[in-house]
N, CA, C and O atoms as a Tinker XYZ file with bonds, in Angstrom:
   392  protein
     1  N     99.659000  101.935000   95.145000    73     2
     2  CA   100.683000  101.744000   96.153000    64     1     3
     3  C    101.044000  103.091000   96.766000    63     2     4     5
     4  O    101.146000  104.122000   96.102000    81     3
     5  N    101.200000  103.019000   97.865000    73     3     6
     6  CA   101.437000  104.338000   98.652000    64     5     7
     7  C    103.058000  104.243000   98.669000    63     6     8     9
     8  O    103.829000  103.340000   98.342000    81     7
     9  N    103.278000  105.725000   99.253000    73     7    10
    10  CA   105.007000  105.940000   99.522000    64     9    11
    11  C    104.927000  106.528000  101.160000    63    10    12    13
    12  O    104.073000  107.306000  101.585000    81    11
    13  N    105.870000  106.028000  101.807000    73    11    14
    14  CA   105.840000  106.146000  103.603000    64    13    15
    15  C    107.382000  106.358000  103.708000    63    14    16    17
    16  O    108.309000  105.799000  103.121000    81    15
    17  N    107.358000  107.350000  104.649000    73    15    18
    18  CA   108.521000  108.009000  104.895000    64    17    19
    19  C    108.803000  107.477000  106.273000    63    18    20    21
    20  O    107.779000  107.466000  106.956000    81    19
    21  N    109.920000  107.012000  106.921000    73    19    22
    22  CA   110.201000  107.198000  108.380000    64    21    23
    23  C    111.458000  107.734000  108.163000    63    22    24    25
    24  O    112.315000  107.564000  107.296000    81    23
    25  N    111.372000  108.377000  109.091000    73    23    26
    26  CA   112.676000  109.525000  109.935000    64    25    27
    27  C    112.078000  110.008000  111.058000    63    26    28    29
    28  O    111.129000  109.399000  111.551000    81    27
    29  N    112.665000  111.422000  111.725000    73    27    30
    30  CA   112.540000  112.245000  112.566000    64    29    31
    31  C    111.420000  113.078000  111.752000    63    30    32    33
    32  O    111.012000  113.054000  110.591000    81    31
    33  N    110.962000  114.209000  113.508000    73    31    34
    34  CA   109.322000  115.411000  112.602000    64    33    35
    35  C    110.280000  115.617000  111.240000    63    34    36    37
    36  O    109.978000  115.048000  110.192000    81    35
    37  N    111.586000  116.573000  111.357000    73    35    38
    38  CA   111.279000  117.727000  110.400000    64    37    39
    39  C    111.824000  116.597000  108.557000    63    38    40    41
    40  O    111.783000  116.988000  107.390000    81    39
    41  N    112.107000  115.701000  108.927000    73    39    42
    42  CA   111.892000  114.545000  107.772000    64    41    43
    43  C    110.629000  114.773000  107.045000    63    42    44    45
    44  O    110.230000  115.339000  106.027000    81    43
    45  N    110.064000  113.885000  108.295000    73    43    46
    46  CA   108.656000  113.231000  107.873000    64    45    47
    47  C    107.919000  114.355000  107.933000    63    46    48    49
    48  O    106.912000  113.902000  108.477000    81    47
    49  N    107.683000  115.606000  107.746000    73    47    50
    50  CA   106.836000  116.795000  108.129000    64    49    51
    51  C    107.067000  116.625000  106.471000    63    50    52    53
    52  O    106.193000  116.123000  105.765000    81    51
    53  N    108.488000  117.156000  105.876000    73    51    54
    54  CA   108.488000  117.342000  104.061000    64    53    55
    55  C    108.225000  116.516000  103.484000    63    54    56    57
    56  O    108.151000  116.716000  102.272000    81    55
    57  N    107.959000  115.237000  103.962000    73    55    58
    58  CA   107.932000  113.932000  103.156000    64    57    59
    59  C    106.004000  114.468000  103.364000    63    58    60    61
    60  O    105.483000  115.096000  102.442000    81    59
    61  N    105.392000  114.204000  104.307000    73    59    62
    62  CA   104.189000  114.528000  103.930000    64    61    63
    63  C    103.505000  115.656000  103.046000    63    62    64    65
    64  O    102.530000  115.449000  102.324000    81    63
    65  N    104.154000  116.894000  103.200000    73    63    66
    66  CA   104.354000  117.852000  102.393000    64    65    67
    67  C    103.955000  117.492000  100.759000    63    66    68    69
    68  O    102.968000  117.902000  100.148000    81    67
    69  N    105.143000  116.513000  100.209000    73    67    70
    70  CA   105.133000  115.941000   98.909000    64    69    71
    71  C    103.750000  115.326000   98.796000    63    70    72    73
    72  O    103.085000  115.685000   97.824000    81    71
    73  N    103.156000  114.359000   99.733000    73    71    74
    74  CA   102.189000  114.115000   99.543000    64    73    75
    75  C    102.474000  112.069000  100.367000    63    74    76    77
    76  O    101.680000  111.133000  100.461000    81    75
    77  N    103.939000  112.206000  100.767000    73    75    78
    78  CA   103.618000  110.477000  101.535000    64    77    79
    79  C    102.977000  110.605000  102.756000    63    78    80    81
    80  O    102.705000  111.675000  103.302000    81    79
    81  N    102.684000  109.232000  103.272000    73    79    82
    82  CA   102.540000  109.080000  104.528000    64    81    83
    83  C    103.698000  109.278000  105.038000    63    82    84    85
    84  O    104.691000  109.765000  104.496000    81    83
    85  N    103.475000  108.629000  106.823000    73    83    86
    86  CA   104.807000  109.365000  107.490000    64    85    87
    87  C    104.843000  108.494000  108.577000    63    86    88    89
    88  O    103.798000  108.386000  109.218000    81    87
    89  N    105.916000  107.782000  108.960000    73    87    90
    90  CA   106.062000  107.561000  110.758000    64    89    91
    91  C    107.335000  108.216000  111.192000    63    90    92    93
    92  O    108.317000  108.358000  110.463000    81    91
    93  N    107.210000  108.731000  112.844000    73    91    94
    94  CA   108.235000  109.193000  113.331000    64    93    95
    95  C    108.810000  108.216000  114.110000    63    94    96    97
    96  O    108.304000  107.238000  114.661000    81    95
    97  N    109.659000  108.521000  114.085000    73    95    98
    98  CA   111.109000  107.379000  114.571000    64    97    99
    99  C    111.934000  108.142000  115.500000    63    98   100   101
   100  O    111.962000  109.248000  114.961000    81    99
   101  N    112.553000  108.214000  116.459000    73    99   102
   102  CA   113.484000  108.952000  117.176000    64   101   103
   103  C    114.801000  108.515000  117.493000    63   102   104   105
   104  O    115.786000  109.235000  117.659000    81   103
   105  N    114.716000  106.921000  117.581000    73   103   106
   106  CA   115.753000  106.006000  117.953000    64   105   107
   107  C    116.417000  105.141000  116.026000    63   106   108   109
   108  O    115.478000  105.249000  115.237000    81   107
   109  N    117.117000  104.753000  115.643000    73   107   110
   110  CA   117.641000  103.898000  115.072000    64   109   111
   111  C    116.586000  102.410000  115.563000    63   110   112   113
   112  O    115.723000  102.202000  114.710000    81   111
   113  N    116.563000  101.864000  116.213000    73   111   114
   114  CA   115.516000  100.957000  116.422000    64   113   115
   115  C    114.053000  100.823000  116.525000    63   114   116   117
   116  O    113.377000   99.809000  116.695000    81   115
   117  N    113.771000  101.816000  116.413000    73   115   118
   118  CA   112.370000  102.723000  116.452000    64   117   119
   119  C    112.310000  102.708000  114.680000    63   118   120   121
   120  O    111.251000  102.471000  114.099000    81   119
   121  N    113.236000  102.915000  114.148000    73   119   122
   122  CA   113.220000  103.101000  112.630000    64   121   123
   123  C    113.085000  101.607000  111.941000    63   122   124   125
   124  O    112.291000  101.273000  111.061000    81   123
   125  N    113.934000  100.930000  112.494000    73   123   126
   126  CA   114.158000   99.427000  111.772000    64   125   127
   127  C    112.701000   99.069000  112.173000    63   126   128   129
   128  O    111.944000   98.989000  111.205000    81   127
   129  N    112.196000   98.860000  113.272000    73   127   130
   130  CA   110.343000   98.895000  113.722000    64   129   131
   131  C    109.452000   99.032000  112.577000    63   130   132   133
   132  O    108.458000   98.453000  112.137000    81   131
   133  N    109.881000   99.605000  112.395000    73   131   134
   134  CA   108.801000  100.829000  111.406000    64   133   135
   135  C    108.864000  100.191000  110.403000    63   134   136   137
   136  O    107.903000   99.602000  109.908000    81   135
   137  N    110.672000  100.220000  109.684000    73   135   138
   138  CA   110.252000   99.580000  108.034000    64   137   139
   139  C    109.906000   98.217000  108.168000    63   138   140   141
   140  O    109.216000   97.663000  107.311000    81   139
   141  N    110.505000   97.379000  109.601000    73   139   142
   142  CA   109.700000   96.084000  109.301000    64   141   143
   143  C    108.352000   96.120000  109.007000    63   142   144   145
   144  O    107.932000   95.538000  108.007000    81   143
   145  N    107.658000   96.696000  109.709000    73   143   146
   146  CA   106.193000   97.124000  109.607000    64   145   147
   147  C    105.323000   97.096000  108.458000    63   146   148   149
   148  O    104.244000   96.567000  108.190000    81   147
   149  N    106.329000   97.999000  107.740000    73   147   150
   150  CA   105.834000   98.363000  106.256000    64   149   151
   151  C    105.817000   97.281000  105.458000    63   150   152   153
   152  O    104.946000   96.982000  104.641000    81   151
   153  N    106.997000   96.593000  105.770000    73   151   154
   154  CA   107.124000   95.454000  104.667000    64   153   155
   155  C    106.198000   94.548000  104.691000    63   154   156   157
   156  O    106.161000   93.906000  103.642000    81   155
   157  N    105.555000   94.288000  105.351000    73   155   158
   158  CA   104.729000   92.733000  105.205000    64   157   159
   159  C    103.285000   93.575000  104.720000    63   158   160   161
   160  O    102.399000   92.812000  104.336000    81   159
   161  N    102.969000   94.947000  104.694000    73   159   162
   162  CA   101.839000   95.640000  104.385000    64   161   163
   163  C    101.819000   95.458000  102.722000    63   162   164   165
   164  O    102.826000   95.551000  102.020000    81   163
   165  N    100.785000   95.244000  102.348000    73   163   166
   166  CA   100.414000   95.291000  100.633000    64   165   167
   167  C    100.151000   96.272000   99.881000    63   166   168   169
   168  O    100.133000   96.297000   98.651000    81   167
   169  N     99.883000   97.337000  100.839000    73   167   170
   170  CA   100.051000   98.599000  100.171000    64   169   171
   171  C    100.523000  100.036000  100.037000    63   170   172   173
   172  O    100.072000  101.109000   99.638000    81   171
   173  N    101.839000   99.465000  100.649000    73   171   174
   174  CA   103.174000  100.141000  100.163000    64   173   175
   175  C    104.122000   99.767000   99.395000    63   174   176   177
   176  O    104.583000   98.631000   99.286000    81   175
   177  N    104.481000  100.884000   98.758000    73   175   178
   178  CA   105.529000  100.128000   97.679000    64   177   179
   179  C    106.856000  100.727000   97.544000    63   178   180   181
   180  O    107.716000  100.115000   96.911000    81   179
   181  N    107.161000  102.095000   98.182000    73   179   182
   182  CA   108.455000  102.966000   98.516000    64   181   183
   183  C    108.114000  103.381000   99.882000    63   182   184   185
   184  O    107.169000  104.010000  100.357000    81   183
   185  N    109.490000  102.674000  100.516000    73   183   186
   186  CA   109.165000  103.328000  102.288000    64   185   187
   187  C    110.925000  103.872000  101.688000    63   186   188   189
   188  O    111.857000  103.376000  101.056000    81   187
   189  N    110.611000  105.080000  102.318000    73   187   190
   190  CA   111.823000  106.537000  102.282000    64   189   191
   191  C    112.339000  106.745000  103.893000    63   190   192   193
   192  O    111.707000  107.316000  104.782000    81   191
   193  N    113.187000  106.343000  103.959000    73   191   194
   194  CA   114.336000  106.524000  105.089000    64   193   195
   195  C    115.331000  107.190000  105.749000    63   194   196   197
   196  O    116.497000  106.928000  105.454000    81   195
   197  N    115.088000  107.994000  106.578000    73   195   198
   198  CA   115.906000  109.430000  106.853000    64   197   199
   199  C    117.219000  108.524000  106.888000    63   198   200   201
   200  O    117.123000  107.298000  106.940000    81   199
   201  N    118.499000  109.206000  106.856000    73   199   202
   202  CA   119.575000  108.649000  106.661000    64   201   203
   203  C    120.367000  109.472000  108.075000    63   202   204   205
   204  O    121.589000  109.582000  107.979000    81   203
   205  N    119.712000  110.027000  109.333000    73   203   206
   206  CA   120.110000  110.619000  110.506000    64   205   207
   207  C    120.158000  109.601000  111.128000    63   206   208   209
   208  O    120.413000  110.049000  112.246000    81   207
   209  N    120.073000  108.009000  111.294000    73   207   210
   210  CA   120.907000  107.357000  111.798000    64   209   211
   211  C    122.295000  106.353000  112.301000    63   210   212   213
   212  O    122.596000  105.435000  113.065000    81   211
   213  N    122.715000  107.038000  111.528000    73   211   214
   214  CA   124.225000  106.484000  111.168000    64   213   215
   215  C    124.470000  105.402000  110.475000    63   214   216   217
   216  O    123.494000  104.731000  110.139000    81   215
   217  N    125.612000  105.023000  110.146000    73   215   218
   218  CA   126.396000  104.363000  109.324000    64   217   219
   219  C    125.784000  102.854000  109.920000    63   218   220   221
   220  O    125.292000  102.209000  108.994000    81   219
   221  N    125.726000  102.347000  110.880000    73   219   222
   222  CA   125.662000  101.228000  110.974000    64   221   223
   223  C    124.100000  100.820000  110.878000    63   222   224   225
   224  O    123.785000   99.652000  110.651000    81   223
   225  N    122.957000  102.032000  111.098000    73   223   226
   226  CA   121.942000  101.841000  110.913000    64   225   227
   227  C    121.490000  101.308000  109.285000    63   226   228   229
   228  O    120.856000  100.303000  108.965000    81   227
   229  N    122.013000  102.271000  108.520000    73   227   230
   230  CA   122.357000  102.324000  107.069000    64   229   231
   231  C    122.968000  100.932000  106.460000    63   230   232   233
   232  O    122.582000  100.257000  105.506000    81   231
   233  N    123.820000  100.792000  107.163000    73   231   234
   234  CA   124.200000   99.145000  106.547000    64   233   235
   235  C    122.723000   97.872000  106.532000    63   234   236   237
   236  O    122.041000   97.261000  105.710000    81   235
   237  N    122.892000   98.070000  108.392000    73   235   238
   238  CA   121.574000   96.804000  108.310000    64   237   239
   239  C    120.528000   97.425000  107.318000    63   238   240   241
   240  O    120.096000   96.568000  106.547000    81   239
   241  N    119.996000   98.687000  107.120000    73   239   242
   242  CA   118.768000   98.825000  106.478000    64   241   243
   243  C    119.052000   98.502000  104.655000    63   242   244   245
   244  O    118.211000   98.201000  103.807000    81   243
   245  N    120.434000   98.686000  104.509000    73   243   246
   246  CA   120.991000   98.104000  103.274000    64   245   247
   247  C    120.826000   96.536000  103.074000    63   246   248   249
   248  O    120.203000   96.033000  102.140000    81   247
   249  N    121.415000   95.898000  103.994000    73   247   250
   250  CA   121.023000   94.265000  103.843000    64   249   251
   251  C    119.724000   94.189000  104.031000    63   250   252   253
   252  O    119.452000   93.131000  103.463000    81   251
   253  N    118.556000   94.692000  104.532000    73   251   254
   254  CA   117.287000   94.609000  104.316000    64   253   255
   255  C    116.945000   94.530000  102.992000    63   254   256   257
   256  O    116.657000   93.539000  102.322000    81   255
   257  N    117.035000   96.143000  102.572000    73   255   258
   258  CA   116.698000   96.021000  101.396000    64   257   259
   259  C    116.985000   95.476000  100.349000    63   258   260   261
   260  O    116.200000   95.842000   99.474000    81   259
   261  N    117.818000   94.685000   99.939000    73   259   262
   262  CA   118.449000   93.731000   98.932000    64   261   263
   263  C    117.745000   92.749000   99.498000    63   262   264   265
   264  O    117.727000   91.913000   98.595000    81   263
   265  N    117.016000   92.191000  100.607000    73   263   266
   266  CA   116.496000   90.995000  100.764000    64   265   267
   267  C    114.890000   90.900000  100.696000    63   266   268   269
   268  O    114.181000   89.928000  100.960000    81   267
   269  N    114.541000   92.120000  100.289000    73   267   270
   270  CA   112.852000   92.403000   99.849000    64   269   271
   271  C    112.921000   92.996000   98.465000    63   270   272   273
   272  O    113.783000   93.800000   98.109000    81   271
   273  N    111.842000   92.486000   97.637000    73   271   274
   274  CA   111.373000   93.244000   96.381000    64   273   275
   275  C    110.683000   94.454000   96.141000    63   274   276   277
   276  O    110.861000   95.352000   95.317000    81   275
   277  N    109.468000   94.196000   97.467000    73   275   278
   278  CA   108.595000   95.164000   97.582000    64   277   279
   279  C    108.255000   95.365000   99.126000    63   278   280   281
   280  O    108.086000   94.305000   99.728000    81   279
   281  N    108.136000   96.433000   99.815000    73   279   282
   282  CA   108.662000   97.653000   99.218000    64   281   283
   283  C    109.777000   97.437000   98.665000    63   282   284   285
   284  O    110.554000   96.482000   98.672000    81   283
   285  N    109.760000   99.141000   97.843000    73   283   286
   286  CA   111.454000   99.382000   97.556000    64   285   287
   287  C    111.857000  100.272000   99.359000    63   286   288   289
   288  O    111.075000  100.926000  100.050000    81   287
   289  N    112.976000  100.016000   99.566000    73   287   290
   290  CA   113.147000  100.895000  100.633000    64   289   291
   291  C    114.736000  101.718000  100.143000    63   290   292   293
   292  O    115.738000  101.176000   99.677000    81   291
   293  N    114.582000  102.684000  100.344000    73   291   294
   294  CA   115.288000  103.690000   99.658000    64   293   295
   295  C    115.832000  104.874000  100.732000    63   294   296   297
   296  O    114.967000  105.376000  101.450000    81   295
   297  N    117.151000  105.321000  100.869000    73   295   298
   298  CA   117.836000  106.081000  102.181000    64   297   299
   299  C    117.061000  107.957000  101.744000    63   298   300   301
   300  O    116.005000  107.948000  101.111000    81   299
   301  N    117.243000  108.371000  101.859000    73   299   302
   302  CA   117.467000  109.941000  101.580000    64   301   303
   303  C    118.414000  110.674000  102.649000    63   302   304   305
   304  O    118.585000  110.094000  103.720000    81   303
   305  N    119.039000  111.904000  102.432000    73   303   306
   306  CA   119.350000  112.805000  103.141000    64   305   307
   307  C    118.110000  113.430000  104.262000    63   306   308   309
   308  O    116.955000  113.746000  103.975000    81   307
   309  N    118.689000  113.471000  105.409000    73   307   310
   310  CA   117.904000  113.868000  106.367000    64   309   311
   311  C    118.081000  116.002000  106.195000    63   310   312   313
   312  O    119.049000  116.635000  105.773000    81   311
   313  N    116.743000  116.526000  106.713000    73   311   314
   314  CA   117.209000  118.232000  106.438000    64   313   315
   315  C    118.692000  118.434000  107.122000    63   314   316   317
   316  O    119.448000  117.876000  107.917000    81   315
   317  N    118.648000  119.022000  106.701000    73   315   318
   318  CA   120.815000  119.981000  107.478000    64   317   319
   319  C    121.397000  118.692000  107.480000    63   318   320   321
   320  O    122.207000  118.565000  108.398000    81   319
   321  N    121.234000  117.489000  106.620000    73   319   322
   322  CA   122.661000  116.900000  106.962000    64   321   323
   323  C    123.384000  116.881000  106.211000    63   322   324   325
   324  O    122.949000  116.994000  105.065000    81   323
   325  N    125.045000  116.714000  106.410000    73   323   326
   326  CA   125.858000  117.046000  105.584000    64   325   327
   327  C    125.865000  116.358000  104.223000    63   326   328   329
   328  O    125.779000  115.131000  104.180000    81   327
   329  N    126.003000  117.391000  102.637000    73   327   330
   330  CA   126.551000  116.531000  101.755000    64   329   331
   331  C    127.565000  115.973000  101.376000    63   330   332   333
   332  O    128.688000  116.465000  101.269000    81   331
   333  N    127.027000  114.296000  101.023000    73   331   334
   334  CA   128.095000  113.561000  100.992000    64   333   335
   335  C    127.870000  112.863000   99.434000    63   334   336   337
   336  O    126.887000  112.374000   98.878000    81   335
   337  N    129.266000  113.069000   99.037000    73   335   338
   338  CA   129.493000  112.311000   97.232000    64   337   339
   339  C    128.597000  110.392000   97.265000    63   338   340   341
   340  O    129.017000  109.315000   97.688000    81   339
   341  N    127.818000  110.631000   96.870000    73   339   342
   342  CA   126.968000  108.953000   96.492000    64   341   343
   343  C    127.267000  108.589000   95.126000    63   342   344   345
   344  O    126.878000  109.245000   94.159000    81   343
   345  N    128.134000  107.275000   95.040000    73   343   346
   346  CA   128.126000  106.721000   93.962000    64   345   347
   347  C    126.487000  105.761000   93.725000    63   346   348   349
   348  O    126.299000  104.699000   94.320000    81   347
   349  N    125.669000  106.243000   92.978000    73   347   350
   350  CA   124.746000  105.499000   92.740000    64   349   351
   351  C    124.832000  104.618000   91.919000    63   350   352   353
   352  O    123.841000  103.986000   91.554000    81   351
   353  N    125.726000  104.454000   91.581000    73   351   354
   354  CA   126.170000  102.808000   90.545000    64   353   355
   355  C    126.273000  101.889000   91.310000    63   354   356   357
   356  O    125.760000  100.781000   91.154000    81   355
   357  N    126.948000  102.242000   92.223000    73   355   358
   358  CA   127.604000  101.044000   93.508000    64   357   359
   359  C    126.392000  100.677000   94.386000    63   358   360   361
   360  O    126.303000   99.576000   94.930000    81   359
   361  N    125.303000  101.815000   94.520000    73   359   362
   362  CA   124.051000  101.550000   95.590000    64   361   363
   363  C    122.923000  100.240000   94.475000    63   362   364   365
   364  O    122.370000   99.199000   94.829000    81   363
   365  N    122.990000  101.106000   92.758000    73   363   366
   366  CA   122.440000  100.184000   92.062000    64   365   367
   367  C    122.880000   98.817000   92.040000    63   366   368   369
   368  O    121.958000   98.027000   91.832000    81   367
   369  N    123.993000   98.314000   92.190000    73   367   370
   370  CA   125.026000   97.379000   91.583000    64   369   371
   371  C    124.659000   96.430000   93.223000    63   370   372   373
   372  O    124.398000   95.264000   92.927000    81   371
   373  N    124.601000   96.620000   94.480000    73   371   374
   374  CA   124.685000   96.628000   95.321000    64   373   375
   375  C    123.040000   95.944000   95.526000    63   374   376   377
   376  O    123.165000   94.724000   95.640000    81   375
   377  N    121.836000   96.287000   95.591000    73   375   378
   378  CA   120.758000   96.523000   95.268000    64   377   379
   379  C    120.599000   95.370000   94.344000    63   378   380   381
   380  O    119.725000   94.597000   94.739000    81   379
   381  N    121.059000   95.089000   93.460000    73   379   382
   382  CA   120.356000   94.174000   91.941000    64   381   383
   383  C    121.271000   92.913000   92.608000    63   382   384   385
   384  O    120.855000   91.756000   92.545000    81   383
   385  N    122.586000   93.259000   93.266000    73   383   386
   386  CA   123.448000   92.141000   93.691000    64   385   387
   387  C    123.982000   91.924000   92.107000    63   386   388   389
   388  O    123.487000   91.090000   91.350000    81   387
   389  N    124.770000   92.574000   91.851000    73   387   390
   390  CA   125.639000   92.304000   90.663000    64   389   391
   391  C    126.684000   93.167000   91.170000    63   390   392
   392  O    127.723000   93.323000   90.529000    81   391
C-alpha cells in the first residue's frame, strides 16, 4: 500500500522527500478532488492532508474520513503553519465514533 500526500508544492515537495507520492492542490476543492480520487484506488492506504485549508475544509474532510476504512486519511500541519494544541484522544474517539 502506498502513502499520498495532497496539499500545496512546499507540502507535497517534504511529503515526497519521506518517500510518498504527492498531488498538488491549490484550492480547498481541488483537495477534496484529490482525496476522493484516492479513495476508490486499491492501492493506497494513508492519503496525508495539508491542513492549509481551513477549518471548514477540515471538518468535511473529517466526516469523510470516519465514513471510509481505507484509505486512512489523516490531516498534518502544513510548513509555517501555526502551532496549535491537538487533543488526539478526541480526533481518536471521533474517528472510531465512540
Amino acid at each position: 500500500m502506498r502513502v499520498v500526500a495532497v496539499g500545496g508544492r512546499a507540502f507535497t515537495s517534504a511529503m515526497k522527500l519521506a518517500g510518498a507520492g504527492a498531488v498538488i492542490a491549490e484550492t480547498p476543492e481541488e483537495a477534496m478532488r484529490a482525496v476522493n480520487s484516492l479513495i476508490g484506488r486499491g492501492d493506497v492506504g494513508l492519503v496525508l492532508v495539508s491542513d492549509e485549508y481551513g477549518p471548514e475544509f477540515s471538518r468535511r474532510l473529517a466526516e469523510l474520513a470516519r465514513s471510509v476504512t481505507v484509505p486512512i486519511i489523516y490531516q498534518l500541519p502544513a510548513p509555517g503553519s501555526k502551532v496549535a494544541k491537538v487533543d488526539y484522544r478526541a480526533i481518536i474517539r471521533q474517528v472510531l465514533g465512540v
